[in-house]
FIBA-592336 format. One line per field, with one value per residue (C-alpha): residue number from 1; x, y negated, z negated. Coordinates in steps of 0.02 Angstrom, whole numbers, plus 32768, in hexadecimal, padded with zeros to 4 digits. Each point is the difference from the previous one (the first is absolute). Layout:
num	c(NUM/...)
c1	c(X/...)
c2	c(Y/...)
c3	c(Z/...)
//
This chain:
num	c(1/2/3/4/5/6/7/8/9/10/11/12/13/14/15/16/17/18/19/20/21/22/23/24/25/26/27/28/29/30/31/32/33/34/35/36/37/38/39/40/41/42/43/44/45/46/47/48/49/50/51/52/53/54/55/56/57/58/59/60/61/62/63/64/65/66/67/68/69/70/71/72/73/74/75/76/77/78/79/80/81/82/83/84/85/86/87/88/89/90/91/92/93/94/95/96/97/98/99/100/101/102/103/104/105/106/107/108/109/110/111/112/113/114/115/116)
c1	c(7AB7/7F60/7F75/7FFA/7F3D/801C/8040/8083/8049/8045/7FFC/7F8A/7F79/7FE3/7F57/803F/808E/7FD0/7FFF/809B/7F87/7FD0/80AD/8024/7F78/8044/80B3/7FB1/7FA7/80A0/8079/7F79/7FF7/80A9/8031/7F73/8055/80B1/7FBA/7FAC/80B6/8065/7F79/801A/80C6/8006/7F8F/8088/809C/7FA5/7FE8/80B3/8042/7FA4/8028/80C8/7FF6/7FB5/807D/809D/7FBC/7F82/7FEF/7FF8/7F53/7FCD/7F9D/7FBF/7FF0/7F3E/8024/80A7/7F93/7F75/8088/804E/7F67/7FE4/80A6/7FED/7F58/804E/8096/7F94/7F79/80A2/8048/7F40/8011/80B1/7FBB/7F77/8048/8096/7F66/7FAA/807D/8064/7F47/7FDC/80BB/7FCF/7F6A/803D/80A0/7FB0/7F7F/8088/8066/7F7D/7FCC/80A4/8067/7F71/7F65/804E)
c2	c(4E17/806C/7FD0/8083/8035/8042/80B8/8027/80CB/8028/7F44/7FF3/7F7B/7F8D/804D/80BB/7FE7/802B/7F9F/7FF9/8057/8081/8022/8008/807E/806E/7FF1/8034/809E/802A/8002/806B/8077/800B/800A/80A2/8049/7FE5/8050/8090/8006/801E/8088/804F/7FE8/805A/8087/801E/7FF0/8087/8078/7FDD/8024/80A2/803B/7FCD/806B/808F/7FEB/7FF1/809B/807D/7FFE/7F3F/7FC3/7F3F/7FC0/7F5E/7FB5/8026/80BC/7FEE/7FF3/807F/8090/7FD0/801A/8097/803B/7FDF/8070/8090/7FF4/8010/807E/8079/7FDD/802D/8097/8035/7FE0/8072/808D/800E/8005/8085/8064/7FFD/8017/8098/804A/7FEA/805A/8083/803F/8021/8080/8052/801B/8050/805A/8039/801B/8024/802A/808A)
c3	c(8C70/7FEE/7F8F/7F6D/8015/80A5/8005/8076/7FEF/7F4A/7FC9/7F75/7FE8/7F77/7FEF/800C/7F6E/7F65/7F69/7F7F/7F78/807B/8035/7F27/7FFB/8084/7FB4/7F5C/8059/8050/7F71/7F77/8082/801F/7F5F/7FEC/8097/7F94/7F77/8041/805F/7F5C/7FC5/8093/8013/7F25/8053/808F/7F91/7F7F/8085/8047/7F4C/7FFF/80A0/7FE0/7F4F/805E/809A/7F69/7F99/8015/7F39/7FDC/8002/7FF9/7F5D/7FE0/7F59/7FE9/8034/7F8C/7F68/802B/8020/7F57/7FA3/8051/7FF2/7F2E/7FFF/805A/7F7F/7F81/803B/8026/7F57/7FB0/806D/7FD0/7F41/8009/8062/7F8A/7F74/805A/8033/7F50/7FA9/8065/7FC6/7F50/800B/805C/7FAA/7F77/804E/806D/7F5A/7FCA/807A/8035/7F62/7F67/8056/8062)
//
């Protein structure tokens, strides 16, 4: 049998091994960076599976348009305003154009039927 300290091809010495807290340390290293990698992973894989939903509601309909929830809630607030600027609008037209028919009647009657 051959002594340990001497160093024949891939055996390892007793002074090349490395200590048990050493080897704890590296184990430590290895599994918070793997478990970054896994994280950065799932961010990436939600990415992937958004654009794949996207591309399959474009590919199903050319009218059908992916929203997520934070884009859910801005378009419904925006879709309230508009409501209720075109109902303003509607409002004051009607007030304008039924104001401008009172006023005028009454000078074409005149005009028309007693002034001439």
């Amino acid at each position: 049998m051959l002594p340990l300290s001497q160093n024949h091809g891939s055996y390892r010495t007793s002074e090349s091994e490395p200590s048990t807290v050493e080897l704890q340390k590296q184990t430590e290293e290895i599994l918070t960076q793997l478990n970054k990698q896994d994280t950065a992973m799932r961010r990436e894989m939600a990415a992937i599976r958004d654009v794949i939903a996207i591309g399959k509601a474009t590919d199903a309909n050319g009218n059908v348009v992916y929203v997520g929830p934070q884009l859910k809630v801005m378009l419904e607030n925006t879709e309230k305003n508009l409501e209720t600027k075109i109902k303003y609008n509607a409002l004051w037209t009607a007030c304008f154009i039924y104001g401008g028919l009172i006023l005028t009647v009454p000078v074409l009657y005149n005009v028309f039927f007693k002034g001439g």
